[in-house]
C-alpha positions as CSV (number, residue, x, y, z in Angstrom):
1,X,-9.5,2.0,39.7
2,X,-7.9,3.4,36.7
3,X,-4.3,5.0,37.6
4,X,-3.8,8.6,37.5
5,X,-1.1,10.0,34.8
6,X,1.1,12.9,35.9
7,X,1.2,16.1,34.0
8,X,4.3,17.7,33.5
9,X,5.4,20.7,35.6
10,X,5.2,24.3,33.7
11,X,9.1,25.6,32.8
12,X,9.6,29.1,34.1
13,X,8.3,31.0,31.3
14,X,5.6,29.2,30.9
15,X,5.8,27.1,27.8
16,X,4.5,24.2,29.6
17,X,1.3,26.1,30.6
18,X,1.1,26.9,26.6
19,X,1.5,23.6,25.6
20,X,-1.1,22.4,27.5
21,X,-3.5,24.9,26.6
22,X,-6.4,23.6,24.2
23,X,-5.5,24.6,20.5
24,X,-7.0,25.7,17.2
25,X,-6.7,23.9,13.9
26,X,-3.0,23.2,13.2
27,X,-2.1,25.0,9.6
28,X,-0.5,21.2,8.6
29,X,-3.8,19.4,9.4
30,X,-6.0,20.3,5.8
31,X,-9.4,20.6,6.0
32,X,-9.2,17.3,3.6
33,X,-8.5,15.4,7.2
34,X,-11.8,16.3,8.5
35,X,-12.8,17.6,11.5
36,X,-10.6,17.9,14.6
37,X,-11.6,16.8,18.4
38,X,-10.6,19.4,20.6
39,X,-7.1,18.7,22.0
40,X,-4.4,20.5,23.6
41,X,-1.1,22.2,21.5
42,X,1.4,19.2,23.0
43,X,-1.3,16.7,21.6
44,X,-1.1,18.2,18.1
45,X,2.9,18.8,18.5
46,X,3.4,15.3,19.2
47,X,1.1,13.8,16.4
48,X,2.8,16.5,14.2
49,X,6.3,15.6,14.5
50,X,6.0,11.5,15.0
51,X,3.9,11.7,11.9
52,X,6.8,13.5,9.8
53,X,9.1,10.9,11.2
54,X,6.8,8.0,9.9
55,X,6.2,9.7,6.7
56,X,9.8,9.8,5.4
57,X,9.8,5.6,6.8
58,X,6.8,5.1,4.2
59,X,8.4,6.5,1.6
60,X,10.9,3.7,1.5
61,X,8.4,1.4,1.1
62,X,6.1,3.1,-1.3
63,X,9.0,3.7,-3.3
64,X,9.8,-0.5,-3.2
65,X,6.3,-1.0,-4.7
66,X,6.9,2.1,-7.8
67,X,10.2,1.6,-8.8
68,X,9.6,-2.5,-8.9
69,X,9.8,-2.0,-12.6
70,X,12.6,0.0,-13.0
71,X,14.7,-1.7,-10.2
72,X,13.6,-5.4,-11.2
73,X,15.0,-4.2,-14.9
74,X,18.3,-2.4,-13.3
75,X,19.0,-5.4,-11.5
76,X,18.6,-8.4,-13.7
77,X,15.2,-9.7,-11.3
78,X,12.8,-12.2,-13.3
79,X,9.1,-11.6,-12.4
80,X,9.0,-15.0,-11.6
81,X,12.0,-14.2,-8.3
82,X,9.8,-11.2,-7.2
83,X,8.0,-13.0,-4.2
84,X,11.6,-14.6,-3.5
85,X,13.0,-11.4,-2.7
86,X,10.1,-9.3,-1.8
87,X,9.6,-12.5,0.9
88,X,12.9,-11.9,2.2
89,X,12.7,-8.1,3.0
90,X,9.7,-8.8,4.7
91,X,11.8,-10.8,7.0
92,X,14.0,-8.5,7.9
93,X,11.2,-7.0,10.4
94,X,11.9,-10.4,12.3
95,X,15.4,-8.9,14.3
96,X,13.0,-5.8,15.5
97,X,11.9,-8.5,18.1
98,X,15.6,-7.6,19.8
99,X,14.8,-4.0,19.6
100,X,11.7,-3.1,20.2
101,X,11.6,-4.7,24.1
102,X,14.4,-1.8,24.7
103,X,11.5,0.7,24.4
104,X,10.0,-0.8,27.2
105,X,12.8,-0.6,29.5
106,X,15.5,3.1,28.0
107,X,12.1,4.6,27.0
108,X,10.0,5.3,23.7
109,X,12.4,8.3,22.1
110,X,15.0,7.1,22.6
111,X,14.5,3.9,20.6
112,X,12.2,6.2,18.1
113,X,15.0,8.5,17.3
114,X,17.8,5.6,16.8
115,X,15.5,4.1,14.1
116,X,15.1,7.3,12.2
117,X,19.1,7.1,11.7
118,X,18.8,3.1,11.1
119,X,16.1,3.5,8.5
120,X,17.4,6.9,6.7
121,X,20.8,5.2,6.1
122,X,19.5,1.6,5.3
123,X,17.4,3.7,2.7
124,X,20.4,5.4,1.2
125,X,22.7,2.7,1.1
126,X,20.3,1.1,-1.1
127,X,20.5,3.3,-4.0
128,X,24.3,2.0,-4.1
129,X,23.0,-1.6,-5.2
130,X,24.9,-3.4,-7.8
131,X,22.9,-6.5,-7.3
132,X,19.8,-8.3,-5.9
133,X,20.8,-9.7,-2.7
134,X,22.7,-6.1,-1.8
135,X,19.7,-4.7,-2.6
136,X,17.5,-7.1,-0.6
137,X,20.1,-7.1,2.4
138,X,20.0,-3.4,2.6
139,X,16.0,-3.3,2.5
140,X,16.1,-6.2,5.2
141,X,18.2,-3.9,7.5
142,X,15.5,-0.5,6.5
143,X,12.6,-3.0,7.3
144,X,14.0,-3.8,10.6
145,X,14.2,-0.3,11.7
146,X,11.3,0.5,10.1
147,X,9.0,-1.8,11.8
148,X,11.0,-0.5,15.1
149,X,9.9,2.8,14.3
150,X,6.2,2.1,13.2
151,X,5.4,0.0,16.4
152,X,6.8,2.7,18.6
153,X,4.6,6.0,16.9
154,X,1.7,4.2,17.6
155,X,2.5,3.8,21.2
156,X,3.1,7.3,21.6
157,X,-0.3,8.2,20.6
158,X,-1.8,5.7,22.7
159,X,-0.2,7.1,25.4
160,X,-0.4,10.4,25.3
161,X,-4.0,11.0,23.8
162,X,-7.0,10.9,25.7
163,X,-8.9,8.0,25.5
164,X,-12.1,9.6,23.8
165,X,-10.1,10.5,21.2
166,X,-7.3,7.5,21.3
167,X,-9.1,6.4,18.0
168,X,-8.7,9.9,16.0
169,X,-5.2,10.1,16.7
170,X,-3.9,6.2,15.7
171,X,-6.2,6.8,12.5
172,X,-4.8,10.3,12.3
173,X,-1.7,9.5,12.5
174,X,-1.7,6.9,10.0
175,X,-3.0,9.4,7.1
176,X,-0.3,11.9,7.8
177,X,2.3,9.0,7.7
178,X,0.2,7.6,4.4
179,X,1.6,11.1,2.9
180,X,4.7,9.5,2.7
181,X,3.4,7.8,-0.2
182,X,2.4,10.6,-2.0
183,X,5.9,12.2,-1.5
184,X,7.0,9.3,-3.6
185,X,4.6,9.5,-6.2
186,X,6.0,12.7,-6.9
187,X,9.5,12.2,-6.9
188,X,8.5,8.4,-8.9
189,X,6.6,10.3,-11.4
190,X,9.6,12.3,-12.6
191,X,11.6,8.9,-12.9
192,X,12.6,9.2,-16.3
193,X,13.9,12.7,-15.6
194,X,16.0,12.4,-12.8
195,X,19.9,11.4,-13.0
196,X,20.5,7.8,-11.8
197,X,16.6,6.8,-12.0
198,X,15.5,5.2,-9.4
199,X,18.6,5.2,-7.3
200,X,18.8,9.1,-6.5
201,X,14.7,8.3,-5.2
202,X,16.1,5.9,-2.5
203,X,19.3,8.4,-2.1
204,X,16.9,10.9,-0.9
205,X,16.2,9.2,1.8
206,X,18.8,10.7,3.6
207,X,16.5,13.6,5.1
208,X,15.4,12.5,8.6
209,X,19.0,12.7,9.5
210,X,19.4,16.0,8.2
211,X,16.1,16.7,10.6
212,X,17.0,14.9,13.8
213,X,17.9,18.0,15.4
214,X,14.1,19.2,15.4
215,X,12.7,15.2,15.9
216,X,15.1,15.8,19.1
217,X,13.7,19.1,20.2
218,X,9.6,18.0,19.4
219,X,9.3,14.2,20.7
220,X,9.6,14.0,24.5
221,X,9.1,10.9,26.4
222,X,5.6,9.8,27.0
223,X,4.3,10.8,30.6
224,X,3.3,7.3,31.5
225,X,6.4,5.7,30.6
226,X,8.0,8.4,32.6
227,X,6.0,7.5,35.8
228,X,6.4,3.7,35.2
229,X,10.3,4.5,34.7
230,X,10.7,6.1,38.3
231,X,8.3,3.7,40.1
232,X,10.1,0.6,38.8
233,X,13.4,-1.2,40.4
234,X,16.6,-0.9,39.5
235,X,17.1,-4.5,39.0
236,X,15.0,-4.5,36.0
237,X,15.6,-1.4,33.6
238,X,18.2,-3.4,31.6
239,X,16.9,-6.8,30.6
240,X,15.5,-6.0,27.1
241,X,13.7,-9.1,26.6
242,X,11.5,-9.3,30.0
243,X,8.4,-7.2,29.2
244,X,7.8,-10.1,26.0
245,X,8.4,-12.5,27.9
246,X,6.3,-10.9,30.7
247,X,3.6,-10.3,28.5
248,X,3.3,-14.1,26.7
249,X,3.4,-15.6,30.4
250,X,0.8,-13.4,31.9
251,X,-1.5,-12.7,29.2
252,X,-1.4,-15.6,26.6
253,X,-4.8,-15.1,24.8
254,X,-4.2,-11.4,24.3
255,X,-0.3,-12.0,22.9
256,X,-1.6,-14.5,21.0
257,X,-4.6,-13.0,19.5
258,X,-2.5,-9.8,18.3
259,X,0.1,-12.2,16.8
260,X,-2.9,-13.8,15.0
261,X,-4.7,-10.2,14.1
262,X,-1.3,-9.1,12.3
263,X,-0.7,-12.6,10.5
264,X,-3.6,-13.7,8.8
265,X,-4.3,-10.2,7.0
266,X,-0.9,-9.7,6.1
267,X,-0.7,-12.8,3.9
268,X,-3.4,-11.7,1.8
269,X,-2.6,-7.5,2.0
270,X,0.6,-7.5,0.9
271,X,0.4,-8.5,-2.2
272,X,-2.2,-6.6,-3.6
273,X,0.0,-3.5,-3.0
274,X,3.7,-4.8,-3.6
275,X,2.3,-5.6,-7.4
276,X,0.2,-2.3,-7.9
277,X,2.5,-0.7,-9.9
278,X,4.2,-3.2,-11.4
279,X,0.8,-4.8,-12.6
280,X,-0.6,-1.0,-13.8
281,X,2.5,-0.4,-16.3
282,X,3.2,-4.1,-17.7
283,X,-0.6,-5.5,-17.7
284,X,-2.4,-2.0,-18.6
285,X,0.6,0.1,-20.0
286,X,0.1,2.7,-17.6
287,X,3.4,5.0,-17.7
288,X,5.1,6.1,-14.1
289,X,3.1,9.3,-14.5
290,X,-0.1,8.1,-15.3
291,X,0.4,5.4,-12.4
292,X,2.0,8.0,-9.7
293,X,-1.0,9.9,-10.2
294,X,-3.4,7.2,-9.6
295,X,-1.8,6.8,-6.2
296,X,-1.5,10.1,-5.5
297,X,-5.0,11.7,-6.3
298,X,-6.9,8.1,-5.1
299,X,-4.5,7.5,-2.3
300,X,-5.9,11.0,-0.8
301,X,-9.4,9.3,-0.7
302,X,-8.2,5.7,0.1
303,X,-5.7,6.7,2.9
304,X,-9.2,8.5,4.5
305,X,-9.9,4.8,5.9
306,X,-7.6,5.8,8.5
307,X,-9.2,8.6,9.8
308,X,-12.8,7.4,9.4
309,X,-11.8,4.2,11.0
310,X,-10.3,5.9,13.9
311,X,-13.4,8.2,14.4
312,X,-16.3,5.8,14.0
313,X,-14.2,3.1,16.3
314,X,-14.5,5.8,18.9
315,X,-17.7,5.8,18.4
316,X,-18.8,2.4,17.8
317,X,-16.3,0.1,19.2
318,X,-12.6,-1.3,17.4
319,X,-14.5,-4.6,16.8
320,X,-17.2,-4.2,14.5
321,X,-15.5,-1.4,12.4
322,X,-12.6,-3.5,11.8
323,X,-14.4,-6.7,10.7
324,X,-16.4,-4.5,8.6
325,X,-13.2,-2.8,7.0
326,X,-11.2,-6.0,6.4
327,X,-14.0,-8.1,5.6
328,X,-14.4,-6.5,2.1
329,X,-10.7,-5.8,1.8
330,X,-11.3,-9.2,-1.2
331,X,-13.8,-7.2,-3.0
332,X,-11.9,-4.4,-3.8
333,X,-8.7,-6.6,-4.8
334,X,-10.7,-8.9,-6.8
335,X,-12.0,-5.5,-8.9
336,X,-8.2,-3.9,-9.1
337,X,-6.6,-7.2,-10.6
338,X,-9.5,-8.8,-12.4
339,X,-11.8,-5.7,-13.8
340,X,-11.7,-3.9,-16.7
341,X,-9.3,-1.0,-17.0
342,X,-11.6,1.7,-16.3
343,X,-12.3,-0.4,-12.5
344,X,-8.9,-0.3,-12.0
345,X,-8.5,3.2,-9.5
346,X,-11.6,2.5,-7.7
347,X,-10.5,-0.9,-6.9
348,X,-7.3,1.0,-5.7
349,X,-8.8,3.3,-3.7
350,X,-11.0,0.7,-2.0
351,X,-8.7,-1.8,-1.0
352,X,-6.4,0.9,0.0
353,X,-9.2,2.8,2.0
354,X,-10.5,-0.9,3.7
355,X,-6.9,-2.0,4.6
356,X,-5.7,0.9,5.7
357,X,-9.1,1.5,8.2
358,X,-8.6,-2.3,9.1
359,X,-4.9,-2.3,10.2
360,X,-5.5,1.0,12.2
361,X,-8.3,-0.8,14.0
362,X,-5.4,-3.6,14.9
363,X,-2.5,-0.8,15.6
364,X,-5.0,0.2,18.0
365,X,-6.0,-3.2,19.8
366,X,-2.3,-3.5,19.9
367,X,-1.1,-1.0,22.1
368,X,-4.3,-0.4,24.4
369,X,-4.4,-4.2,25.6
370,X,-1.5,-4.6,27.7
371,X,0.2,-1.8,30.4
372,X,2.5,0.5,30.0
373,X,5.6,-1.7,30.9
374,X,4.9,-4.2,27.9
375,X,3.3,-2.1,25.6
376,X,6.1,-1.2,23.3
377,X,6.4,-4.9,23.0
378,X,3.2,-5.8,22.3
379,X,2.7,-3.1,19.7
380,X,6.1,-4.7,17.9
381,X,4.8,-8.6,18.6
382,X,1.5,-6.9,16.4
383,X,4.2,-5.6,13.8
384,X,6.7,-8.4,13.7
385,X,3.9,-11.2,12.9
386,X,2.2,-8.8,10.4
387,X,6.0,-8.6,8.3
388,X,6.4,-12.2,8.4
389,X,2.8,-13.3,6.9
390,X,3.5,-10.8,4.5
391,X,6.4,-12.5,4.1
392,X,4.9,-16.0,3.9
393,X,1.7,-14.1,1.6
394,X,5.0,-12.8,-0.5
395,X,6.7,-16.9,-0.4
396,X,3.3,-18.4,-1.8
397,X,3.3,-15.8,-4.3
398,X,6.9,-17.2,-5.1
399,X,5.7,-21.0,-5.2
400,X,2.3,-20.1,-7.2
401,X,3.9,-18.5,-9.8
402,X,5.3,-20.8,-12.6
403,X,4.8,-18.5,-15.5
404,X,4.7,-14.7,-16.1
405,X,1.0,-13.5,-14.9
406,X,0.0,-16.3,-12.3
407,X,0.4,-13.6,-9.4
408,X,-2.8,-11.8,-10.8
409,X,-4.6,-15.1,-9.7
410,X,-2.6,-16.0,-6.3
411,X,-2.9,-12.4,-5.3
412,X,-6.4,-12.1,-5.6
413,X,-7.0,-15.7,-3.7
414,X,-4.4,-14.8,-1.0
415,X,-6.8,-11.7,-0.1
416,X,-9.4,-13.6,1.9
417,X,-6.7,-14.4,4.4
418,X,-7.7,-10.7,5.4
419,X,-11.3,-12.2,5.8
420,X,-10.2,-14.9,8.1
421,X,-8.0,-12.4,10.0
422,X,-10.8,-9.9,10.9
423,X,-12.6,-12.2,12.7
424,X,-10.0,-12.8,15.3
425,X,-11.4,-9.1,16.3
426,X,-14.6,-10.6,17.7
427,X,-12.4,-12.7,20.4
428,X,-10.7,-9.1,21.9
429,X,-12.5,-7.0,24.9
430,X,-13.8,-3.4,23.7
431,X,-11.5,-0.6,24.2
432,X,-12.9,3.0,23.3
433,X,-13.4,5.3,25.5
434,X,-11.5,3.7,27.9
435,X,-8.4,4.6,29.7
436,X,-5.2,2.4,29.6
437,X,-4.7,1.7,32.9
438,X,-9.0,0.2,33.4
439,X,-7.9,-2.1,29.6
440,X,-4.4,-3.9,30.5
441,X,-5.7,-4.3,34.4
């Protein structure tokens, strides 16, 4: 029997009564998102204000991938070091594994709003760069955080969502945070303009701290965590590591499977991104306008594979959509790198729209598989292995490339890892339109 959830209690003047109430069409959701499933105001308030905190997290790293250029030429990086150091950041999601367990035990916001500070200042310190490894040690520490952060939003949704519409609010929430990138564009394409380049873009970074006030006042701790929180012992609300190690020693396959599901892919993803805009203005000429509006414009229909992912996966199951998505994720790579110049944003915006729909399948399968007290962890286990095979994808890239132009080639070959990776999704149990408690039991 599935477990009940509690409800909070209405405050005296009601506002719990009003948050709970079912709401119209939030002014920040566009009619560019689609249509909306019919949820109540603390639904959309949530998905509202962990979006905006993930946004200003993917602007750090869409502004790695931009500014390569300009920061490779600042900094005195060959082409041929790029996977060297690009490997490394990667690996900097690795310490998360000490943080993200403490969101199973001191609860989800409190974790969340910690790695808003951690990423914000990680970001800002890196504008202050004299030199490669500073400017690889400070994205290692922002990556860290980041992948904190990232793990923990999707586990709000999961939890708080109902499970009809689980789908549409992981998918959701990953366009809204996918904006982040297009805040980036817009400050990148203005590079040229702006005093200290590409450092005052990294600078800017500073915002979510300047916000944490309202991030404070608009994310609440999840319900079920709440209930878990008072049911459980004493004994073990401080040992961060236990709900991991829980998790690998009573549910081996599933850890295992979701380490796999976020490996594989990620050897083969993250390359074709990290080298978009560097390939686009040294292979084709593009300038940072002419390439910030190519991710801008097609990023608004590639970063729709989030939303269309999340809706038909509530509607026809995580499994087959996500094979489907990441199956051709190749395709579309093999068209960006190795077409003519004309092929060049409609390869963009498919690999974008197929990876993005694929990985939202995963974030889901993630944190619906396991319960409440070890689902922080798992969603970070998902996250952690995903950073390091983009790390080892990023290594490869490193070893492959002799001469100036090989990664054109090792990029495109390292895509069918995502291939291999989707598969794993035929070995997981169904989840839509069920509720937590009737998956993890």
């Amino acid at each position: 029997m599935s477990e009940s959830v509690p409800t909070s209690s209405p405050s005296p003047d009601g506002a719990g009564d009003r948050d709970r109430e079912k709401a119209g069409r939030p002014w920040w959701l566009l009619p560019i998102f689609g249509p909306i499933p019919d949820l109540e105001r603390r639904h959309f308030n949530l998905l509202g204000a962990v979006a905006l905190a993930l946004l200003f997290e993917e602007y750090d790293m869409a502004m790695l991938t931009a500014a390569l250029p300009q920061i490779a030429s600042s900094l005195d990086m060959k082409e041929t070091d790029f996977g060297f150091y690009l490997g490394w950041i990667r690996l900097g999601a690795i310490p998360a594994v000490l943080f993200i367990p403490y969101a199973d035990r001191v609860g989800r916001r409190r974790v969340f709003l910690l790695t808003l500070v951690g990423t914000a200042l990680a970001t800002v310190f890196t504008g202050f760069s004299q030199t490669p490894v500073q400017f690889t040690i400070c994205q290692m520490v922002a990556r860290a955080f980041f992948v904190t952060g990232s793990a923990i939003s999707f586990v709000y949704i999961a939890e708080e969502f109902p499970a009809e519409h689980r789908g549409w609010g992981v998918g959701m929430l990953g366009a809204l945070s996918a904006s982040g990138h297009g805040l980036a564009m817009g400050l990148f394409s203005q590079i040229d303009r702006l005093p200290y380049g590409w450092r005052t873009l990294y600078v800017i970074g500073v915002i979510p701290i300047l916000l944490l006030p309202f991030f404070r006042r608009r994310l609440p701790e999840t319900e079920r965590f709440t209930k878990h929180d008072a049911a459980r012992s004493d004994d073990t609300a401080g040992y961060s590591l236990r709900p991991m190690l829980d998790m690998l020693r009573q549910t081996p396959a599933r850890a295992i499977g979701i380490a796999t599901a976020g490996f594989l892919p990620a050897i083969g993803l993250v390359g074709a991104f990290q080298f978009t805009g560097y390939f686009t203005q040294t292979v084709h000429g593009w300038s940072p306008g002419q390439y910030a509006a190519m991710v801008f414009f097609g990023g608004a229909v590639g970063i729709a594979g989030n939303i269309v992912a999340g809706h038909l996966s509530d509607r026809f199951g995580r499994r087959a959509v996500g094979i489907g998505l990441l199956g051709s994720f190749p395709f579309w790579v093999a068209l960006f790198y190795n077409g003519p110049g004309w092929s060049v944003p409609f390869g963009w915006i498919g690999f974008l729209f197929t990876s993005q729909g694929g990985r939202v399948i995963m974030r889901a399968l993630a944190t619906e598989l396991f319960p409440t007290e070890q689902r922080a962890s798992a969603s970070g286990i998902w996250a952690i292995l995903d950073a390091t095979g983009a790390a080892l994808g990023l290594f490869l890239l490193y070893i492959g490339t002799s001469t100036e132009g090989d990664f054109v080639f090792f990029t495109t070959a390292l895509s069918i890892t995502s291939l291999v990776g989707g598969c794993v999704l035929f070995f997981f149990p169904e989840t839509n339109q069920r509720e937590l408690e009737s998956i993890s039991h």
